[in-house]
Backbone as numpy.savetxt, mean C-alpha at the origin, in Angstrom:
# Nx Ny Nz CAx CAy CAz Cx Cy Cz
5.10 14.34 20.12 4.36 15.52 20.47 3.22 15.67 19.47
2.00 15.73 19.61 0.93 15.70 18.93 0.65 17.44 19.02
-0.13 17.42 18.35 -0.56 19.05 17.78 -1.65 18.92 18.31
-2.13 20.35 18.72 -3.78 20.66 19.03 -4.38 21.42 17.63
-3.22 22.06 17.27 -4.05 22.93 16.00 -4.27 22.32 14.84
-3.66 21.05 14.62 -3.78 20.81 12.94 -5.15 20.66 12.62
-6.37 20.79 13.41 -7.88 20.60 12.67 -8.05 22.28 12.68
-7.21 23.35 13.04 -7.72 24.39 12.77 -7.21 25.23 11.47
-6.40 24.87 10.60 -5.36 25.02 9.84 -5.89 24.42 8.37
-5.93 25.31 7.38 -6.81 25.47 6.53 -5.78 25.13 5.40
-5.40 23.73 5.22 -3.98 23.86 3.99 -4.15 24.07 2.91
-5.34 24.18 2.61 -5.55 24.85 1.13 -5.68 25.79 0.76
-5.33 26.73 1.56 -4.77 28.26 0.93 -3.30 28.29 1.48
-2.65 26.99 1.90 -1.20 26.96 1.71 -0.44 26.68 0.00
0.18 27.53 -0.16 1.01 27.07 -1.53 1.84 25.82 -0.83
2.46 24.94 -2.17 3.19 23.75 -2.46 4.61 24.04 -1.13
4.67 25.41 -1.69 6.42 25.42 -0.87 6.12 25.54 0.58
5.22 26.29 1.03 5.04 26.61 2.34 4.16 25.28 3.18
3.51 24.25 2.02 3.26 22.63 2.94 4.92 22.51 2.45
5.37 22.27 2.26 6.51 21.50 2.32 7.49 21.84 3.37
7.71 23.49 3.62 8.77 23.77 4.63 7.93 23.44 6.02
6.81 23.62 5.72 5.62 23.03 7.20 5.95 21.60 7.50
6.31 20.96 6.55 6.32 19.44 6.94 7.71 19.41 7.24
8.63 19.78 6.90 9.79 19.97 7.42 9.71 19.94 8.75
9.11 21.35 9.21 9.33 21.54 10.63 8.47 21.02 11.64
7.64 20.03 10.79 7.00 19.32 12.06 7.40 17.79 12.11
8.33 17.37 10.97 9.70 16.17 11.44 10.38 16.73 12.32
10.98 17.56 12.15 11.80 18.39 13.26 11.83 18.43 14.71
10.02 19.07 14.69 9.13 18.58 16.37 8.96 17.70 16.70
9.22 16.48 15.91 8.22 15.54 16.08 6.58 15.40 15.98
6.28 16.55 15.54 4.53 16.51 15.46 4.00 15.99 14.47
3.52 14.81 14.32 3.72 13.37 13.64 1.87 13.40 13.34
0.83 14.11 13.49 -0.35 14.35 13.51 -0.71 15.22 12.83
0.26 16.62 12.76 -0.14 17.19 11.80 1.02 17.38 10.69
2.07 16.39 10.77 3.03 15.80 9.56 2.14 15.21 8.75
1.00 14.22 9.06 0.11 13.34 8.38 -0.30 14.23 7.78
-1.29 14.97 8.07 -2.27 16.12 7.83 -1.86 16.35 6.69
-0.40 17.41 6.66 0.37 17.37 5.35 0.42 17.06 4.77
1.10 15.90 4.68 1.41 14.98 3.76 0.64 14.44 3.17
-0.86 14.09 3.74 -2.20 13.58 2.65 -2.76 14.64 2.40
-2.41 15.68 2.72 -2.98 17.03 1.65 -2.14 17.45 0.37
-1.05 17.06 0.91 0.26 17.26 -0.42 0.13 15.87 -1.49
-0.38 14.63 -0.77 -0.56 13.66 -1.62 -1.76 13.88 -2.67
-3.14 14.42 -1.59 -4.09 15.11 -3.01 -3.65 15.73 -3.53
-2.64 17.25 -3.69 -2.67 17.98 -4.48 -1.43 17.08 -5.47
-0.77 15.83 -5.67 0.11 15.24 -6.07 1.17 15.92 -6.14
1.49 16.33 -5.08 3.04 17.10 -4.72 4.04 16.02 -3.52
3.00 15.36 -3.08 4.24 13.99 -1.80 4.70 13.19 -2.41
5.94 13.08 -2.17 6.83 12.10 -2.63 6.98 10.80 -1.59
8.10 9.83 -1.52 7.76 8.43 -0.87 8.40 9.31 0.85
9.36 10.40 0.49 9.39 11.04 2.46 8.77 11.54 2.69
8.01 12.22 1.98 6.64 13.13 2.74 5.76 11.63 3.47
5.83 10.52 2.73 4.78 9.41 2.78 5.32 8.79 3.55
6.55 8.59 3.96 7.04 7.86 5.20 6.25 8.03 6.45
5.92 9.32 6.82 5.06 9.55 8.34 3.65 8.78 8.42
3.22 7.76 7.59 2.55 7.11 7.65 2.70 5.75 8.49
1.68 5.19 9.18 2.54 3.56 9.05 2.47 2.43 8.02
1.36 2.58 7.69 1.37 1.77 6.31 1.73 2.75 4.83
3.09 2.37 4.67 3.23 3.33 3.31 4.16 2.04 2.77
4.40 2.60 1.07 4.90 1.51 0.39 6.09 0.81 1.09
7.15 1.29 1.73 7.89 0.73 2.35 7.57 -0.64 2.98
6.73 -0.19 4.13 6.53 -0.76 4.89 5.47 -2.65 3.99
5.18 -1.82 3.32 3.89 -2.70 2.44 5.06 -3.75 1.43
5.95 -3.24 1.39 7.52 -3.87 0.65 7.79 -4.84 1.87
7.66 -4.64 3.00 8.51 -5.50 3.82 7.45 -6.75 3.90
6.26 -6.26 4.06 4.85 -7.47 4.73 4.96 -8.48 3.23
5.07 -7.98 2.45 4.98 -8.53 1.07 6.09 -9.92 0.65
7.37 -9.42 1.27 8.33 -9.99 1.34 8.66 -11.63 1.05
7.83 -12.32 2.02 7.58 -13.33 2.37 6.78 -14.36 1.48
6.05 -13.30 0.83 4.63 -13.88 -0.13 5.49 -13.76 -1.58
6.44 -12.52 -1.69 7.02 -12.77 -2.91 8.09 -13.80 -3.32
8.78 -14.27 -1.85 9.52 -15.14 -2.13 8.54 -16.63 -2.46
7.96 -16.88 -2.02 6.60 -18.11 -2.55 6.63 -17.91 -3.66
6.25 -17.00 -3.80 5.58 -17.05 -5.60 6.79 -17.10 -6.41
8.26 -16.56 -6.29 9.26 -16.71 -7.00 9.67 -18.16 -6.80
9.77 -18.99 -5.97 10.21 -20.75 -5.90 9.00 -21.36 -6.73
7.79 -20.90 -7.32 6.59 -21.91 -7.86 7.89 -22.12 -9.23
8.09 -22.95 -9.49 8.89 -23.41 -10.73 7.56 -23.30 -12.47
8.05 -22.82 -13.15 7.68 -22.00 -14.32 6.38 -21.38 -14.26
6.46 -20.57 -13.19 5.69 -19.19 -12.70 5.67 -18.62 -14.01
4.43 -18.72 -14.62 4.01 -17.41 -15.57 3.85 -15.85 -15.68
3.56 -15.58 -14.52 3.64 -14.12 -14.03 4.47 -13.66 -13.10
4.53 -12.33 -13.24 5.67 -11.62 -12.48 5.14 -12.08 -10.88
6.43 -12.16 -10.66 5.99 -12.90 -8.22 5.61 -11.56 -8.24
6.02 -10.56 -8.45 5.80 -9.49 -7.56 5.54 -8.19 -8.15
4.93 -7.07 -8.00 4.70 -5.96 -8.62 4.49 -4.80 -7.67
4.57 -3.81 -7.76 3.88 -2.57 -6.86 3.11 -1.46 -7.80
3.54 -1.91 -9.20 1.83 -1.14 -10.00 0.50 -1.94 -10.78
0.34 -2.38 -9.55 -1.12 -2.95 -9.80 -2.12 -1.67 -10.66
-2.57 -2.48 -11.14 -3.59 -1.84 -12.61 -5.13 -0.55 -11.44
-4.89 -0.82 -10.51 -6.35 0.23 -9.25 -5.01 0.84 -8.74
-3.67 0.85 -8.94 -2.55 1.91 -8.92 -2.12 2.55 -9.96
-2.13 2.27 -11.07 -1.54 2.84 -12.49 -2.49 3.03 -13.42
-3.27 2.05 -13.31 -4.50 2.36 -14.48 -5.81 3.26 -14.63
-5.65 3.99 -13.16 -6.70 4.48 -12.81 -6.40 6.21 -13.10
-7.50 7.05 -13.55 -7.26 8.31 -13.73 -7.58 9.15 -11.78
-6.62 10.13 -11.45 -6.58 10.66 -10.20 -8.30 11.32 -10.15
-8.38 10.74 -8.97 -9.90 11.07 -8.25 -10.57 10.09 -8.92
-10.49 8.87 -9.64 -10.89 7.50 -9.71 -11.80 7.01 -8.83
-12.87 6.40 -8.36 -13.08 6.22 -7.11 -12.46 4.89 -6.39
-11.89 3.84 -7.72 -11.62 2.92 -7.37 -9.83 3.11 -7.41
-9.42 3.95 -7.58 -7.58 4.55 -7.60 -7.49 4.23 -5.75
-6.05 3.31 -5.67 -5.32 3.20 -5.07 -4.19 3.67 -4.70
-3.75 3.88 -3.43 -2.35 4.78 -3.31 -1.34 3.70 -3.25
-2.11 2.19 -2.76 -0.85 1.05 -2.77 -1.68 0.32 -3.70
-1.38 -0.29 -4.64 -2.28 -1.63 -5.08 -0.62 -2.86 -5.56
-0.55 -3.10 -4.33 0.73 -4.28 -4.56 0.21 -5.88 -4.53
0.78 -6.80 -5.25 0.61 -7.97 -5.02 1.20 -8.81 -5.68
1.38 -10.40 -5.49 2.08 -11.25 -5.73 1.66 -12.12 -6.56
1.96 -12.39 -7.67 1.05 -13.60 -8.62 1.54 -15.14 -9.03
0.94 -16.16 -9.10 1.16 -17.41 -9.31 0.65 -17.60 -10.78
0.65 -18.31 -11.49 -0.21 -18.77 -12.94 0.60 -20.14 -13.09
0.25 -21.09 -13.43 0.59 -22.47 -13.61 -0.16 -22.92 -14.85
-0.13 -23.91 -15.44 -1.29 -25.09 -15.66 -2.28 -25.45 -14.72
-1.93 -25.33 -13.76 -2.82 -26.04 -12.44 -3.91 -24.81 -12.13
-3.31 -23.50 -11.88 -3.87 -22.55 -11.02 -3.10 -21.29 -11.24
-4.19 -20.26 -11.22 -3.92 -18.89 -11.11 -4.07 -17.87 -10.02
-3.01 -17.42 -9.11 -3.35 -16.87 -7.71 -2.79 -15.70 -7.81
-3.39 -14.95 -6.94 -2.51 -13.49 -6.42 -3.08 -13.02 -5.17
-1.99 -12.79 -5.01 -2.23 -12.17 -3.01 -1.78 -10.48 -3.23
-2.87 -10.01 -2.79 -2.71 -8.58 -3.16 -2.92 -7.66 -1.81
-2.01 -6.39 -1.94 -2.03 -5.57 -0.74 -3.04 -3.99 -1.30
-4.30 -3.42 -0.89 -4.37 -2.37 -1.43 -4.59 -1.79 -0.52
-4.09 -0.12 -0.18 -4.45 0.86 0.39 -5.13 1.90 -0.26
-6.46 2.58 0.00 -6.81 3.75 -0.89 -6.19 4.56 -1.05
-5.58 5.38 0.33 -5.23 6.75 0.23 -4.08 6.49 1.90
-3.33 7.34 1.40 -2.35 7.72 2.96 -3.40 7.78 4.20
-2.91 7.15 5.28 -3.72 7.20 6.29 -4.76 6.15 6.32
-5.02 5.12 5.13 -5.59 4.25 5.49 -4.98 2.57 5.77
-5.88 2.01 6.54 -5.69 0.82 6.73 -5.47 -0.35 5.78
-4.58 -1.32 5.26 -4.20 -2.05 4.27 -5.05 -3.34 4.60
-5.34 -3.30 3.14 -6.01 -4.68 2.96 -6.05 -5.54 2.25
-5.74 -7.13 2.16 -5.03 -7.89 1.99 -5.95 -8.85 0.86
-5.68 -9.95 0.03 -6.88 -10.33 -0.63 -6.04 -11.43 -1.16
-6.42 -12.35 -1.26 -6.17 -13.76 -1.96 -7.34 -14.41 -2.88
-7.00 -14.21 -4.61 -7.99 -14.75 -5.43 -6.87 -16.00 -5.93
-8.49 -16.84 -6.25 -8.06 -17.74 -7.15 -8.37 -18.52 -8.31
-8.09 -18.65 -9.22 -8.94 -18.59 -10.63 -9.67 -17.20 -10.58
-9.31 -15.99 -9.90 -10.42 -14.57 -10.56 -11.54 -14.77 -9.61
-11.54 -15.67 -8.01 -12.22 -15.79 -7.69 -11.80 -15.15 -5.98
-12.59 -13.95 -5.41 -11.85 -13.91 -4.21 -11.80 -15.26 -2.80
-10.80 -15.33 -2.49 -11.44 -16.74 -1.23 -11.06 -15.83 -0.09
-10.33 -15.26 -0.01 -10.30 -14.45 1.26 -9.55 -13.21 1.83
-10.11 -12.33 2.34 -9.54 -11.01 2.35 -9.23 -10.81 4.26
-8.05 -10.05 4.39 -7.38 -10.41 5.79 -7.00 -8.67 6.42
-6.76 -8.43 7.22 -6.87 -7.73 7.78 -4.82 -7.51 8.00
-4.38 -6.46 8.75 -3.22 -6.62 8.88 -2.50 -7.55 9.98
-3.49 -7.69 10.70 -3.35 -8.20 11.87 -3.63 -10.15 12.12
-4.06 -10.34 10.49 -4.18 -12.00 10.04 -3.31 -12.07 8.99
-2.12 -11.21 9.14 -0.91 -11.65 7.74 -0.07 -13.31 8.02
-0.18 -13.82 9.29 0.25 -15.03 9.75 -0.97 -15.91 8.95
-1.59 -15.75 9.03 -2.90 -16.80 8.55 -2.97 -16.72 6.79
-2.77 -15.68 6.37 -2.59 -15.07 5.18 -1.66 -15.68 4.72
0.06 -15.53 4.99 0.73 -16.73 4.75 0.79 -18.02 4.62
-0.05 -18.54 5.79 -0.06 -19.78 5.41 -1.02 -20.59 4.32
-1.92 -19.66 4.03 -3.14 -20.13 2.85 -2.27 -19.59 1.67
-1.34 -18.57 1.16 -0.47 -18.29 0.20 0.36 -19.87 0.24
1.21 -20.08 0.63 1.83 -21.03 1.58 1.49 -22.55 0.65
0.31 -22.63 0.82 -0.49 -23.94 0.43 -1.28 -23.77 -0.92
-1.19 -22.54 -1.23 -1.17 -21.88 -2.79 -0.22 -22.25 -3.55
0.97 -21.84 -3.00 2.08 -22.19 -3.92 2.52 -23.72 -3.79
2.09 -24.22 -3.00 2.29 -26.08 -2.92 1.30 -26.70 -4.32
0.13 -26.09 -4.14 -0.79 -26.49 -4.85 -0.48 -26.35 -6.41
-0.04 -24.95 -6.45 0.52 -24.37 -7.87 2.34 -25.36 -8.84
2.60 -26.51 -7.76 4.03 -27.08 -8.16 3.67 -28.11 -8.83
């Protein structure tokens, strides 16, 4: 059930408790449009937690599962220098809030060898946006993918970590 009113609804003269029992009751309805609404208004004011952030489709969860695949690669490269896997990328943790370059996901997977240095990285700006995907190597980008080229994305990770043994 989608909402007609959530563009008329002014959440910033809502206090913390009253978005929160609001988001309550629009899991409840199912009104999944202006659950969002919420929830990236509660994420600016840094009051959403990872269930307020669930009503998203790309939220860390989900960004945990796509990742999956790429972290197991990078954990078989045999004396992998860097961590396979992380979810506080430095445009997630290092950045001060209202950053312009602050991320709400900055996840990714890293290789370092003798041979070669790779990472396949997932960043989202903000709740509600579209994830985007990035494969550097040596510090160099070679290619950035869309959600919908994570098959293709794999397989150039794929031939990363062959390269990296």
């Amino acid at each position: 059930m989608a909402s007609t009113q959530s563009h008329a609804i002014d959440l910033a003269k809502w206090t913390d408790k009253q978005l929160k029992a609001r988001f309550g009751n629009c899991e409840k309805r199912e009104d999944t449009d202006l659950a969002r609404a919420i929830a990236s208004h509660m994420y600016s004011r840094g009051i959403a937690n990872r269930t307020h952030l669930k009503v998203f489709e790309c939220n860390q969860d989900s960004v945990r599962s796509c990742m999956r695949p790429f972290m197991e690669i990078a954990s078989q490269v045999k004396d992998n220098q860097l961590t396979a896997y992380t979810e506080a990328g430095g445009f997630k943790i290092g950045r001060p809030k209202g950053h312009p370059e602050k991320q709400w996901i900055d996840t990714y997977c890293a290789i370092k060898t003798p041979k070669l240095k790779a990472l396949f990285g997932c960043h989202v700006k903000s709740p509600g946006d579209e994830p985007t995907f990035e494969l550097y190597l040596d510090g160099t980008l070679i290619a950035s993918y869309d959600a919908d080229r994570l098959d293709q994305a794999f397989a150039d990770w794929k031939a990363v970590g062959s390269l990296a043994q």
